[in-house]
C-alpha positions as CSV (number, residue, x, y, z in Angstrom):
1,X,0.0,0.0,0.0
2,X,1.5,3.2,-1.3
3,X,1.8,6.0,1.6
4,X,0.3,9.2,0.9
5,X,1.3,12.6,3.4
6,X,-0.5,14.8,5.5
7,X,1.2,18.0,5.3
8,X,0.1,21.5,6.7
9,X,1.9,25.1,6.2
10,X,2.4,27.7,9.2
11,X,2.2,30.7,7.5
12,X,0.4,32.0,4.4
13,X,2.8,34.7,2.7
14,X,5.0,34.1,-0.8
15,X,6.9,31.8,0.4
16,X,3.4,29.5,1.3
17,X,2.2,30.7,-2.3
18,X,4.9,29.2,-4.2
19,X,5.2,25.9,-2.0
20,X,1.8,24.8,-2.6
21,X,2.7,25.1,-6.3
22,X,4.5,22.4,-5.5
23,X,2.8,20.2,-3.0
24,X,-0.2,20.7,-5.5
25,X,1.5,18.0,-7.6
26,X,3.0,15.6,-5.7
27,X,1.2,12.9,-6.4
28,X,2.1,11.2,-2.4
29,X,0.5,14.0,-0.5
30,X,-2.7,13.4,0.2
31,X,-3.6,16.5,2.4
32,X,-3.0,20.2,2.4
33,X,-3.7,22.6,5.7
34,X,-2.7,26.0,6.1
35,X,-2.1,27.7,9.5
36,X,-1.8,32.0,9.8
37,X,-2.7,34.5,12.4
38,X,-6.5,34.5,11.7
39,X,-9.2,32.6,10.1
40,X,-9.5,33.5,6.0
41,X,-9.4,31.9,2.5
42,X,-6.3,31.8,0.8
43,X,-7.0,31.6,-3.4
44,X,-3.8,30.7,-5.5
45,X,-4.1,29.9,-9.2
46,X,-7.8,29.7,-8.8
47,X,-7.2,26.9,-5.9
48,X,-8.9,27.9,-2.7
49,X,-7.8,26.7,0.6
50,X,-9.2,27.3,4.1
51,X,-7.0,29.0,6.5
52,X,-6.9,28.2,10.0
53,X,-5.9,29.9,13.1
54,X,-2.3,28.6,14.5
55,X,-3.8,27.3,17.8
56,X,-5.4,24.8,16.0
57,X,-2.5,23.2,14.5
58,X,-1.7,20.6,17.1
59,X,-5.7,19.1,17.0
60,X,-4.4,16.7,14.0
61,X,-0.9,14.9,13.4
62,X,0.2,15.6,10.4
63,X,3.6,13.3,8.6
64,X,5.3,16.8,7.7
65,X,4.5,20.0,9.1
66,X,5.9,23.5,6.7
67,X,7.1,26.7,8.8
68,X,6.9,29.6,6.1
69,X,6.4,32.4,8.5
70,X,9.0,34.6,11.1
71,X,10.9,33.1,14.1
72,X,8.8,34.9,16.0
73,X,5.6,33.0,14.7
74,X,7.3,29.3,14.7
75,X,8.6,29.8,18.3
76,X,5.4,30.9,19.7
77,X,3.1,28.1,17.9
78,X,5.9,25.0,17.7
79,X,5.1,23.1,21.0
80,X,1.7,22.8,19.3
81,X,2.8,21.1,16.5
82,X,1.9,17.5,16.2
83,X,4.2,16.1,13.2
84,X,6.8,13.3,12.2
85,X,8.9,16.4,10.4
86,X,8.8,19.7,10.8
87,X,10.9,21.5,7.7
88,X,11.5,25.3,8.8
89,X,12.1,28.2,6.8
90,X,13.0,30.6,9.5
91,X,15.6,31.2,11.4
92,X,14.9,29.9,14.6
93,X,16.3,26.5,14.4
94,X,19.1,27.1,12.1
95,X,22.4,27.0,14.6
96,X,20.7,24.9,17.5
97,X,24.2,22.2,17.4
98,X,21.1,19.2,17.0
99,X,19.1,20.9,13.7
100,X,20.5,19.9,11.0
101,X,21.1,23.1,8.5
102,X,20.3,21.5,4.9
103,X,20.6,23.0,1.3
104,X,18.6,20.8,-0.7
105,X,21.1,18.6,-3.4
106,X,24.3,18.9,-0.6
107,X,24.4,18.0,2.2
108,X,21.0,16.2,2.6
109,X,22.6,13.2,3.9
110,X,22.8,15.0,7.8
111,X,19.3,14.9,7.5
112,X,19.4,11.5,9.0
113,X,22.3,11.3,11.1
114,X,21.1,12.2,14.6
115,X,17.1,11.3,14.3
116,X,15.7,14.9,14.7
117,X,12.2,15.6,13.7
118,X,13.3,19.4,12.8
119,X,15.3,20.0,9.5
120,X,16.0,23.7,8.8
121,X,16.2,25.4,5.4
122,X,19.5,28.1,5.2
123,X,18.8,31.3,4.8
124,X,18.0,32.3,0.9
125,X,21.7,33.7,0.2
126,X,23.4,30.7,2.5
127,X,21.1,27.8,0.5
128,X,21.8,29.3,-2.9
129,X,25.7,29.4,-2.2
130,X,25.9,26.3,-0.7
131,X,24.9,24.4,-3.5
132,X,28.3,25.0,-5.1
133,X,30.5,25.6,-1.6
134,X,29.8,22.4,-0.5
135,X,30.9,20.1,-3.7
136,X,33.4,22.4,-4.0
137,X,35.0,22.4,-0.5
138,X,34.8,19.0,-0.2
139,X,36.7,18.3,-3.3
140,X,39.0,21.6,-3.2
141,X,39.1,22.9,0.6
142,X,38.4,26.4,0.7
143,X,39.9,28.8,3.4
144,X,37.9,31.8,3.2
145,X,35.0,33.2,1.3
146,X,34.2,37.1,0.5
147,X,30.7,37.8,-0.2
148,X,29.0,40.9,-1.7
149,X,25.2,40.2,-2.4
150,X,22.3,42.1,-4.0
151,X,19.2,41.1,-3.2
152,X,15.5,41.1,-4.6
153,X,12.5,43.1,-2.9
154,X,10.6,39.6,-2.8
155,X,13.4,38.7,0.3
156,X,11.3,41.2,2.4
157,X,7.3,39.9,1.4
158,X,4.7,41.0,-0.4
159,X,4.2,44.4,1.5
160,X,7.4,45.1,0.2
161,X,6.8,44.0,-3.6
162,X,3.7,46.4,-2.9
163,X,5.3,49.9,-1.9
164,X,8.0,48.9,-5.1
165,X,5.3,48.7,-7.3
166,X,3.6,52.3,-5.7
167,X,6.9,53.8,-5.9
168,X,7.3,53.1,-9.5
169,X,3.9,53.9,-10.1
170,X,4.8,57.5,-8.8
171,X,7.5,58.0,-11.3
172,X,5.7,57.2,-14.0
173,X,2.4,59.0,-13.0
174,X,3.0,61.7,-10.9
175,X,5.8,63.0,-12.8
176,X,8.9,61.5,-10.5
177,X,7.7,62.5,-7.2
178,X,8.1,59.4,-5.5
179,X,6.9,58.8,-1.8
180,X,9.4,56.6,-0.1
181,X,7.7,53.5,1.6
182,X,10.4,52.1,2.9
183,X,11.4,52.7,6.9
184,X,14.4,52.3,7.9
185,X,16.4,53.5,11.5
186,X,12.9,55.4,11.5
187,X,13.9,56.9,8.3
188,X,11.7,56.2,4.9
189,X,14.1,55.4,2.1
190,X,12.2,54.2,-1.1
191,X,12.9,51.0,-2.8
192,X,12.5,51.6,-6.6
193,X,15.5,53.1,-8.3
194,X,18.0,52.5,-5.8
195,X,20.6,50.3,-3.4
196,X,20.3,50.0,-0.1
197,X,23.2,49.0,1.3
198,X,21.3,47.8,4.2
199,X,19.9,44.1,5.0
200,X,18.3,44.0,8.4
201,X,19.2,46.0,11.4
202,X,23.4,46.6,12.6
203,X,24.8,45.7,15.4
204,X,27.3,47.5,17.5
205,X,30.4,46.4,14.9
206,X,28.0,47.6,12.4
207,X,27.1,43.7,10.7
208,X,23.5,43.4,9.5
209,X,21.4,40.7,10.8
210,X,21.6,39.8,7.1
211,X,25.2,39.2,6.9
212,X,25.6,37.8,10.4
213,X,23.0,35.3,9.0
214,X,24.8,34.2,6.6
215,X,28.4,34.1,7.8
216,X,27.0,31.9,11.0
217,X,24.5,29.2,8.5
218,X,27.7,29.1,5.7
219,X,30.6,28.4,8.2
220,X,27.9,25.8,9.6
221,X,27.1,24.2,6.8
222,X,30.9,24.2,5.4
223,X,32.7,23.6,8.8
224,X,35.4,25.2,9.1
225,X,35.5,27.7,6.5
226,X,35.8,31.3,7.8
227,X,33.0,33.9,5.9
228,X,32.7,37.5,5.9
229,X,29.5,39.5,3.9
230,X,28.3,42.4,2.6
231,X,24.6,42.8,2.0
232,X,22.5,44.7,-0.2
233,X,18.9,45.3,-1.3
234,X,18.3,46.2,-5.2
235,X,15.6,47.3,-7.2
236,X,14.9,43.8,-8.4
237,X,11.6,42.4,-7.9
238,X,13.0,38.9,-7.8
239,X,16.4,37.0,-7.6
240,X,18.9,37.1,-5.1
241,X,23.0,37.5,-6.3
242,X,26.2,37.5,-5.3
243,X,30.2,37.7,-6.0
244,X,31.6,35.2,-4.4
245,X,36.0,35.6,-3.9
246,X,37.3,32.0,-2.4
247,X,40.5,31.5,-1.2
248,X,41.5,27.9,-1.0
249,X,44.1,26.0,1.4
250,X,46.4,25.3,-1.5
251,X,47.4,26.3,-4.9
252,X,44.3,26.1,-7.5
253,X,44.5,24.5,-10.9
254,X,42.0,27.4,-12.2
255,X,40.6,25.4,-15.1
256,X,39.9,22.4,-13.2
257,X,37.9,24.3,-10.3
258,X,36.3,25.9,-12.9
259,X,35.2,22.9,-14.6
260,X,34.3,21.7,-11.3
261,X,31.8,24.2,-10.8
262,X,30.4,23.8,-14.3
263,X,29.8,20.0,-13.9
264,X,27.7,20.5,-10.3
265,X,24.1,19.1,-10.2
266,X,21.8,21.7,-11.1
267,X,24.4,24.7,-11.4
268,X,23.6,26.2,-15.0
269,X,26.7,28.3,-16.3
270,X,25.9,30.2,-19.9
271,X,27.5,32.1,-21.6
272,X,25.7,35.1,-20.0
273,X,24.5,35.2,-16.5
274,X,22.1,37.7,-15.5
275,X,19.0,37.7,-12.7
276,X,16.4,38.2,-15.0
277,X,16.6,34.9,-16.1
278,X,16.0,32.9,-12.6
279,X,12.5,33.7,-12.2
280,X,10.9,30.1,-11.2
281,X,13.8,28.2,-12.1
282,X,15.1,25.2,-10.0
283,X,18.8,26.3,-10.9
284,X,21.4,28.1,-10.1
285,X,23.7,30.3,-12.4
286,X,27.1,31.1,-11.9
287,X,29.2,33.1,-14.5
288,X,32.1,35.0,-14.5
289,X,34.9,32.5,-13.4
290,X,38.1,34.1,-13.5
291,X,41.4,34.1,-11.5
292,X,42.8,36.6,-9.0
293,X,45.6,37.7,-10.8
294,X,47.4,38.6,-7.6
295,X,46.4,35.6,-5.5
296,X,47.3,31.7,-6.8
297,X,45.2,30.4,-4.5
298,X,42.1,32.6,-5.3
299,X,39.1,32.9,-8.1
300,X,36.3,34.6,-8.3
301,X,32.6,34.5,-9.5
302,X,29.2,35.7,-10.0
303,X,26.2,33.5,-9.0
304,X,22.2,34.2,-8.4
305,X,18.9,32.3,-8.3
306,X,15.5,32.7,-7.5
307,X,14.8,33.3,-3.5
308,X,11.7,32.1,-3.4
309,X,12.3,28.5,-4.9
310,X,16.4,28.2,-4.1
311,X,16.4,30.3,-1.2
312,X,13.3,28.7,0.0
313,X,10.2,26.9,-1.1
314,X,12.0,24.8,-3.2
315,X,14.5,24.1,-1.1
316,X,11.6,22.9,1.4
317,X,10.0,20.9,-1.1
318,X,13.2,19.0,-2.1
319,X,13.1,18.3,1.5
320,X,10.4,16.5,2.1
321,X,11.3,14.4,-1.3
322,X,14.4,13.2,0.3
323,X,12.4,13.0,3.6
324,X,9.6,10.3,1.8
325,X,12.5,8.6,-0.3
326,X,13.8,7.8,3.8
327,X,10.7,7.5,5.7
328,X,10.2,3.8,6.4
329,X,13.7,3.8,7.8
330,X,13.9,7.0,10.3
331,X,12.6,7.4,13.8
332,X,12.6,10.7,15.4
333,X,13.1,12.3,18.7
334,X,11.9,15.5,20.4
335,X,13.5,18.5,20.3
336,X,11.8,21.2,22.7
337,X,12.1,25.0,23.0
């Protein structure tokens, strides 16, 4: 008798919106709920689904349970939750020592190595990364990596998409007199036409909660390789990028890392590499390999995807394949707040 999944999804935003594209599908799920803040209908691609209010997500036991929504959200709702897996988007989980931190297609295979029942999905910048880091590491250990990103409005939700789309809307019809939507440090900066070179709020040595993010989930996941960012936010409705400057332990043979990269599962490298062509894609696109010409143990490159199904959904998704390819065989302990 084949197996079919409960599933339900805490939280009901873009990231929610593009999961259930996917869980639509799957021909083993054989249940969809959806948890948010208050009672409502949810319509996607002409599919309606009934929302529920969080506190009624541990009635029912479900075989995988979603988290889509803030930290904040997941921590106060998770004791409530009555599932065999619970794959998380947020942050919450990500450096607990027993979650294991996974970027779908690389190191999936932790998933199963100390019996959790939480799996947590990197942050969008860390999970698209990873996916060549990790090969690469493994094969040619790297030392340190130098991050500069530039990042989609999508990364901050649909309210943000929203005052983009006003703020361009103002240019065009009310003869460039934009009203800026966006607040930051209590200031409104505007989104449209313009780089912020801000990702979250800075600390006292002046680190985003962005960047620190990322450095902690990437030196995590690699083990042992130090990280350092630099995060921005771009007038891109979606796709998040980067330039990426390793330095490895030893001497490189260039064209051989190079081809290295080229060859990793589902890394695309054309000819020309730009974001507007990773909207929906399952892929990630590096270009611009070249050397350091004053390091031989350095190279460089360009690489971006799509948040929402990399840096995300997708990434959740591939998840819970690897999860029902494993099922049968893993048992699962409690992890508590």
């Amino acid at each position: 008798m084949v197996h079919k999944f409960s599933v339900a999804v805490m939280g009901r935003g873009l990231v929610c919106s593009k999961l259930l594209e996917y869980l639509r599908s799957d021909k083993d799920t054989s249940q969809i709920d959806i948890f948010g803040s208050s009672e409502d209908t949810l319509v996607i691609d002409d599919n309606e689904y009934v929302v529920k209010k969080y506190d009624q997500i541990g009635k029912k036991h479900y075989d995988v349970v979603f988290g889509t929504t803030d930290a904040d959200t997941i921590k106060k709702w998770f004791n409530l939750v009555n599932a065999d897996l619970f794959i998380d988007n947020s942050e919450l989980f990500r450096l607990y020592p027993e979650v294991p931190l996974v970027a779908s297609k690389t190191n999936t295979e932790i998933m199963f190595r100390n019996n959790v029942r939480i799996v947590s999905n990197p942050n969008c910048v860390a999970a698209m990364i990873a996916r060549v880091l990790y090969p690469l590491n493994k094969r040619y250990p790297i030392n340190k990596a130098i991050i500069t990103t530039y990042q989609s409005i999508s990364g901050l939700g649909q309210k943000a998409l929203e005052a983009y789309q006003s703020e361009r809307d103002d240019e065009i019809y009310l003869d460039g007199k934009i009203s800026n939507r966006f607040v930051y440090k209590k200031e409104n900066i505007r989104l449209y036409d313009n780089i912020v070179p801000y990702v979250g709020v800075e600390n006292e040595n002046n680190i985003t909660h962005e960047e620190e993010k990322i450095e902690l989930e990437l030196e995590k996941i690699l083990n042992g390789v130090e990280i350092t960012t630099m995060c921005a936010r771009v007038p891109v409705k979606h796709g998040h990028s980067a330039y990426v400057h390793l330095t490895f332990k030893d001497m490189i043979d260039f064209n051989r890392i190079k081809a290295f990269i080229e060859n990793i599962e589902c890394v695309k490298t054309p000819n020309v590499v730009t974001s507007s062509m990773v909207k929906d894609s399952k892929d990630v696109f590096v270009g611009r390999i070249k050397k350091d010409k004053n390091c031989p143990y350095a190279l460089m490159f360009f690489i971006t995807s799509d948040n929402l199904t990399i840096g995300s959904a997708l990434n959740s998704y591939e998840l819970f394949m690897t999860y029902k390819e494993r099922w049968q065989k893993w048992y699962f302990i409690n992890i508590t707040l």
